[in-house]
N, C-alpha and C positions, 0 to 999 in steps of 0.2 A: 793327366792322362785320362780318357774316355773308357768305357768297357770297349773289348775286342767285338763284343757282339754287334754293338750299335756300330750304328755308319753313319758318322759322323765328320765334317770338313773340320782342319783344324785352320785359324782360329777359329772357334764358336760365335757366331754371330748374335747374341741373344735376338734381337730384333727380326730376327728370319722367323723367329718362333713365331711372329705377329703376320707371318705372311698367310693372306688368303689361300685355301687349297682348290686344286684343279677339280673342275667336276670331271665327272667319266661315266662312261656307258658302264663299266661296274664296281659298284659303289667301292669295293674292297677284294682281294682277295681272300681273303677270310670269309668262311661262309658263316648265314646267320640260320639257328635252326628258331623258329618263333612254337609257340606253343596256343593252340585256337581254343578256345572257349567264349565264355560268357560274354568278353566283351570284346571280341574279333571274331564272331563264328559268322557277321553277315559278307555279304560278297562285296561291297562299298569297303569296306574295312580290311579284308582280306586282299582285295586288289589294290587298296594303298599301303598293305604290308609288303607285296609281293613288289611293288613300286621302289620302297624305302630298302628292300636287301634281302628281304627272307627267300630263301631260295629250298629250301624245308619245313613243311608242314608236322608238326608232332600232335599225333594226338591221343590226350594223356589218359585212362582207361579205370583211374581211378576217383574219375567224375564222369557222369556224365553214361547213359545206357547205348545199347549198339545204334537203335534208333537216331538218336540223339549225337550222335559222331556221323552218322549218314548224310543227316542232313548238312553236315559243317565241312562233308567231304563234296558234296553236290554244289555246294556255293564255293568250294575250291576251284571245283570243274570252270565252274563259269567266269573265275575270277581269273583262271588260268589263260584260258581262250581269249577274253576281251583284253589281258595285256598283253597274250602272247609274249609272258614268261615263262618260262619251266619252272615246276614244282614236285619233289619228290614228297613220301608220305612217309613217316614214322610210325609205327603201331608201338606205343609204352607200355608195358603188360604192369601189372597190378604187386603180383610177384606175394613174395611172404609181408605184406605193411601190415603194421598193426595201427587198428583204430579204435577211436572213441565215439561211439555213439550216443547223438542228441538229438532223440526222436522229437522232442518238441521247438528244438531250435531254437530256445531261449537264452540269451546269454548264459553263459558262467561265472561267478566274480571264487578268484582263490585267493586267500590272504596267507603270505608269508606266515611259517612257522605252525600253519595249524597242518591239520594230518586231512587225506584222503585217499579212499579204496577207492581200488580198481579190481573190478567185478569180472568174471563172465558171464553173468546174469545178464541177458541185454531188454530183461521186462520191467529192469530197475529201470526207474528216471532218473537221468541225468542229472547231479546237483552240487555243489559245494562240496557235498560230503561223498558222493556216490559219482563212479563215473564207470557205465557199464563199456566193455570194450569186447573184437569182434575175434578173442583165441582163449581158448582155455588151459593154455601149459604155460602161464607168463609166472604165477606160481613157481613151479618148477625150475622154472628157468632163469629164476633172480633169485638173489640172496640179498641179507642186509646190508646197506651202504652202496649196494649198485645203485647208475645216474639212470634216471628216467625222463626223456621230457616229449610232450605234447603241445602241438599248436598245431593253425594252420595252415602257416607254414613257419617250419623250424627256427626260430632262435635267430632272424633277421637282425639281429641288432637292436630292436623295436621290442623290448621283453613283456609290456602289456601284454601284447597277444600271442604269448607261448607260454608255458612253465617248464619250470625243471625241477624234478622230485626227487626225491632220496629215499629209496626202498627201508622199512623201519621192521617188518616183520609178515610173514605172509600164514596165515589161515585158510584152510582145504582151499579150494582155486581161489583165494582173494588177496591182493597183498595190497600192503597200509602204505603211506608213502608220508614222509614227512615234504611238504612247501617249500622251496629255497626263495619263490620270488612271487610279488604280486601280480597276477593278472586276471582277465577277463578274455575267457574262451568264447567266440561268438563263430556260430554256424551250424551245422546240425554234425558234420563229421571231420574230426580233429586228428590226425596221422600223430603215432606215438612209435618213441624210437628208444629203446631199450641200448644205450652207449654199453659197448662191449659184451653181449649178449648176446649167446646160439640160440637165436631161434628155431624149435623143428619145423619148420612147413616146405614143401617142395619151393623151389625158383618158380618153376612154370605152376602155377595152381590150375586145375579143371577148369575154374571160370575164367584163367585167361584164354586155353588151349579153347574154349568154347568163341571165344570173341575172334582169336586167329582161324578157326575153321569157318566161322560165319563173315563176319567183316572183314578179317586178311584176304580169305580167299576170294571174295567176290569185288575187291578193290584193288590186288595184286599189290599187295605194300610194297612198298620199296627197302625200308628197315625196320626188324624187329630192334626194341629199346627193352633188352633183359635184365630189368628192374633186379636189382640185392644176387647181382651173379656174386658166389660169394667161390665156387671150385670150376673149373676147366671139364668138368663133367655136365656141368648147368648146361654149358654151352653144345657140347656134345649131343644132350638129351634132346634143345629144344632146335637142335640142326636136325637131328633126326625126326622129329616129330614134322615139323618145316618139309623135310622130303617126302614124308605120304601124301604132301597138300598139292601135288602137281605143281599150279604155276608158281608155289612158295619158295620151291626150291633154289631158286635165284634170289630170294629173301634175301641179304646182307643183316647179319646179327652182330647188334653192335653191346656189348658187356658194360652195363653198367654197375661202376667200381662206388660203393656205398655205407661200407663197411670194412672191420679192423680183416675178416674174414677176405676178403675180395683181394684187400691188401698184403696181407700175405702169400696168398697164391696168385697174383697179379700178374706173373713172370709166364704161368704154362696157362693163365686164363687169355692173356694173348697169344700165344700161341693160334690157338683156337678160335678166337673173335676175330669179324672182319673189320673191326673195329672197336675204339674202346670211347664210357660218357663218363668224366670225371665228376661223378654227382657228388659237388661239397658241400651241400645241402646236410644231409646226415652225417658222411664221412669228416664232413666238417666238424661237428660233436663228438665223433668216437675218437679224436685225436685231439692229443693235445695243442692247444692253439701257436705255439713257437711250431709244431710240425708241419702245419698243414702245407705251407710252401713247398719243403725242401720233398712233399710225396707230388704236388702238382710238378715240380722240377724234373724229377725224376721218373717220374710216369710219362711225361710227355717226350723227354729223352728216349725212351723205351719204345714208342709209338714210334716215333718219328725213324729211329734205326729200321724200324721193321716194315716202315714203309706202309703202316696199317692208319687210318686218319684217327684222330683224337678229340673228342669235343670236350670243352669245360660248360660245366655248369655255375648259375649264385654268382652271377659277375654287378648285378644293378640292382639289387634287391628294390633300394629307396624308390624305382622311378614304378615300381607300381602303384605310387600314390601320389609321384611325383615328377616334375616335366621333366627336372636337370639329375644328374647323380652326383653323388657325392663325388669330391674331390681321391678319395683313395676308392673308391667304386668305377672310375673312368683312369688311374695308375692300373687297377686289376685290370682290366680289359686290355688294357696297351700290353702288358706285363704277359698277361695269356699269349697274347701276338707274337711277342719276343723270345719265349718260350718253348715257342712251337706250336699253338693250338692250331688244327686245321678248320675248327667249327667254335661259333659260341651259342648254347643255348639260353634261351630266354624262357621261363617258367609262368610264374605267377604274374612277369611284370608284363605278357604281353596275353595270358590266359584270362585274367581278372584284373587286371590293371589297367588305371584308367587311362595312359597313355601309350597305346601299343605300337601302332606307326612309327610316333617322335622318338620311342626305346629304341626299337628295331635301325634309324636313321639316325638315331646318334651311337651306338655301340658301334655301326659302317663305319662311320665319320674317323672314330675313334682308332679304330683295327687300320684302316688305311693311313692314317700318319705312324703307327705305327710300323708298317710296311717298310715306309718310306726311312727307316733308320734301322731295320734290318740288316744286315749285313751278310747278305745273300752268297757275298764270296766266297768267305769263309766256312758256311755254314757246307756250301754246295766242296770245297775241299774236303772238310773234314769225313762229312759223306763217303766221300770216294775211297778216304783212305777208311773206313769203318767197314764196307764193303769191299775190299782188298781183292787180292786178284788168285787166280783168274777170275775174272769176273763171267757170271752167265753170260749168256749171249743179248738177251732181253738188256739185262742192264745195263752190259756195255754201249749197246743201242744208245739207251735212253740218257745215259750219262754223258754220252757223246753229243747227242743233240743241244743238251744243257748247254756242255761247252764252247758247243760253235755257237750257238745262239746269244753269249754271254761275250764272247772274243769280239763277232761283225756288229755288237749293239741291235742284234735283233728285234723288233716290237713287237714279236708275238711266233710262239711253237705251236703247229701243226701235226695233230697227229692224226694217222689214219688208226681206226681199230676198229675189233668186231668185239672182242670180250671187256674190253674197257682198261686191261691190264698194262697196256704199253705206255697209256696215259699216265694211267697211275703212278708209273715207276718212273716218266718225266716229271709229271711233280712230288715227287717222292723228294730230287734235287733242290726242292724251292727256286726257281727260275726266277730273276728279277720279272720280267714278263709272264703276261697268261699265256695259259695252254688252252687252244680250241681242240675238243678230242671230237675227232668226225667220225661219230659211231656209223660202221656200214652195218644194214641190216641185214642176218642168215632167214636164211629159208629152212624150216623145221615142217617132223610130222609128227604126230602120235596115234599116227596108222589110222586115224578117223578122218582128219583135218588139218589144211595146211595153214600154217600162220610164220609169221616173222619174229626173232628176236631183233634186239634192239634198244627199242622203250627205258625197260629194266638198266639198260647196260649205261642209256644216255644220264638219267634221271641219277642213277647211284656215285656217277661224277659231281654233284651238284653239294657234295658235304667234303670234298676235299679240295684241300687248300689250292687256288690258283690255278682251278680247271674248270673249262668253260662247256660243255656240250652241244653238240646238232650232230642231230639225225640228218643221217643223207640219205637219197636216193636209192634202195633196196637194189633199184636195176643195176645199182654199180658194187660189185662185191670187194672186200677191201685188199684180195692177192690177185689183180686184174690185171690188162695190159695197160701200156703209159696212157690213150689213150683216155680210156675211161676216167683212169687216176686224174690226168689233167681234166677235165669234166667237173670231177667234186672239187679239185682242187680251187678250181674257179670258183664256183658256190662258194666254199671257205673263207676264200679271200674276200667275195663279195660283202658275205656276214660280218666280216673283219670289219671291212671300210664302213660300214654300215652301222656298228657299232662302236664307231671312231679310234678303234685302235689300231687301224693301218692305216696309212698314209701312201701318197706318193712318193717312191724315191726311197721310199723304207726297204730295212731288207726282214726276211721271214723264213726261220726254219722249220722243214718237212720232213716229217718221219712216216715213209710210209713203207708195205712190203709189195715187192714187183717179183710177182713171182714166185723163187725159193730165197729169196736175199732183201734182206731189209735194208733201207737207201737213207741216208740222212745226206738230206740237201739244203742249201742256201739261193734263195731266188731274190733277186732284186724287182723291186716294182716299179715302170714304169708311169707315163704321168697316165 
């Protein structure tokens, strides 16, 4: 017997496994979030990331000055345009990290078993013995026998380039750290992670509120990424702060879980997030290693009821150095897929990594066979009955479209919408088929000047699972008469055939609202 999750024909044919897979207009349902830096910040690179599946741009705020993200968001612009794909924008705030500074950038070599302070002295030089770091209550805030480790990035598997230290006794702000493992720190600035440890410093620090008031608001992010949310008050604060910024306020703040902290209030922190980033990166260290699964299990469980999208993070570590992944590095990815992930993010393997594109084009690859043994039926039942009745109106809606679209063997759901909400809540069902959500744009004022929403609303579909976006036509508003509706609806269809997932002779479910009543229809296409 197979798991009920997968969908799978009995008998199992091993040799199917060997069968070629279909190409498609889109690579996966699964969205990919890529992470730009060093070695993807040009437009050549960036346009064959956008080629390969990223359909999110993250850009990560603890490298890298506002300047310096400008310019990586202007070669987005361009890269955007010449492929005429859509791309939303991530802003990752910095949050409480703690760091080790190496103002001269010179390697570090640590040898097991010997001892090293960490300072808040940052005029010490960097050394074997000495490692100046960027908070002064780390003292306080550890006791003997707490885990400590530092690298560039965390605890890859690859333990030359991280440590992990064992607090031995701490001295006015300095504490001793006994060695556990050999390595060699290379870079100038090495992120340290204190395993089960209250850090005091706010979620939102001044210097990040400074980078969202200058670079959020003159870019219009699409999502805040709220680095070490650790309470449902983080979330709160930095909504709030988001709604003095005018255009931010349509921001989408997605809670990144990072800590034993995040994890225990997890339950009212979603609540609050419009989303949640499974960063296993650190979280991965503050839990014990038989755990880490059963909180990705469960977290995405959690997500996925509430109909809020979910990203995982630390899915391919190895392909930052390397073209292929490991063999249980491409089972995690599949396994995220199965799970529920709506998004996979990609970090260091596509920020500094020497193969960004091929990462980006094989994690697709990977997420769409996964897809394909899915077991969308049941997923899309249990749903139904998890959201029980009466049901709202919206849901009933969108559950009903699921249905019929699932019943006629539809190739693709149609949704009309202006907030982007109705989408949502049809892919909420996991639809074997994509959803094209046809954002109709509103007409706003703020008593100076008229402009359009829209943009915001297309772009923030572009992280949830098996939703496709276009903007329509402004002139056609989306509670019109049939006329106008058939007008986009044509467009739709067009972009369907165009993007080869409608056919002739296929049929296509439409959700749209006519008036005061919302219509879920079935149209057949002729040739």
């Amino acid at each position: 017997m197979h798991s009920p999750h997968l969908l799978l024909e009995e008998p199992i044919r091993m040799a199917s496994v060997l069968e070629p897979s279909k190409s498609s207009f889109f690579p996966a349902m699964t969205k990919i979030v890529g992470t730009l830096g060093t070695k993807s910040r040009s437009v050549d690179v960036i346009s064959s990331c956008l080629k390969a599946g990223m359909s999110v741009a993250r850009f990560d705020f603890s490298l890298g000055d506002v300047d310096y993200h400008q310019e990586t968001l202007e070669n987005l612009k361009t890269a955007v345009k010449s492929t005429k794909k859509l791309c939303a924008v991530m802003l990752d705030t910095v949050g409480p990290e703690l760091q080790v500074i190496n103002k001269s950038g010179n390697p570090i070599s640590l040898e097991a078993d010997a001892t090293v302070v960490l300072t808040p002295d940052q005029n010490r030089e960097a050394s074997s013995e000495v490692l100046p770091i960027n908070f002064t209550g780390l003292a306080t805030a550890v006791k003997p026998g707490d885990t400590i480790f530092i690298g560039q990035y965390l605890f890859t598997g690859s333990e030359t380039t991280s440590v992990w230290l064992e607090v031995t006794s701490t001295e006015g702000d300095d504490v001793a750290c006994a060695i556990k493992n050999s390595a060699t720190l290379a870079g100038s600035l090495f992120t340290l992670h204190a395993s089960q440890v209250h850090i005091d410093l706010p979620t939102l620090s001044e210097a990040d509120k400074d980078v969202i008031s200058r670079w959020g608001v003159k870019n219009k992010t699409d999502f805040l990424s709220l680095s070490y949310t650790r309470h449902a008050e983080d979330v709160r604060h930095a909504r709030d702060f988001l709604s003095k910024l005018g255009e931010l306020q349509q921001t989408q703040i997605f809670a990144k879980i990072e800590n034993i902290e995040g994890l225990i209030h997890f339950d009212e922190i979603l609540q609050e997030a419009d989303g949640i980033i499974l960063s296993r990166g650190n979280l991965g260290i503050d839990l014990p290693p038989e755990k880490v699964f059963l909180f990705q299990k469960a977290a995405l469980y959690k997500c996925n009821t509430s109909g809020k999208p979910a990203v995982v993070t630390r899915v391919v570590d190895s392909m930052t150095d390397n073209l292929r992944p490991t063999r249980a590095e491409a089972t995690d990815v599949a396994n995220a897929v199965l799970d529920g992930s709506d998004a996979i993010l990609l970090g260091a393997e596509t920020l500094r990594g020497l193969y960004p594109v091929e990462t980006i084009s094989i994690v697709g690859k990977i997420c769409a066979e996964a897809e394909k043994v899915f077991n969308h039926d049941l997923y899309f039942k249990k749903t139904v009955k998890y959201v029980g009745e009466p049901m709202s109106h919206l849901e009933s809606i969108a559950s009903s479209a699921v249905r019929a679209a699932i019943k006629v063997k539809a190739s693709v759901i149609i949704c009309f919408t202006s907030s982007g909400r109705a989408a949502r809540l049809i892919a909420k069902y996991r639809p074997t088929m994509p959803v094209i959500s046809v954002v109709i744009p509103r007409l706003k004022t703020n008593q100076l000047r008229w402009s359009f929403t829209g943009a915001f609303e297309a772009r923030q579909s572009l992280i949830v699972r098996g939703l496709f976006p276009m903007l329509a036509d402004p002139r056609h508003p989306a509670e019109s008469t049939s006329s106008t509706n058939e007008s986009v609806l044509k467009v739709a269809l067009e972009y369907g055939k165009a993007s080869g997932v409608i056919k002739s002779h296929d049929r296509v479910v439409v959700c749209q609202k006519v008036g005061d009543a919302s219509v879920v229809k079935i149209i057949e296409l002729e040739d």
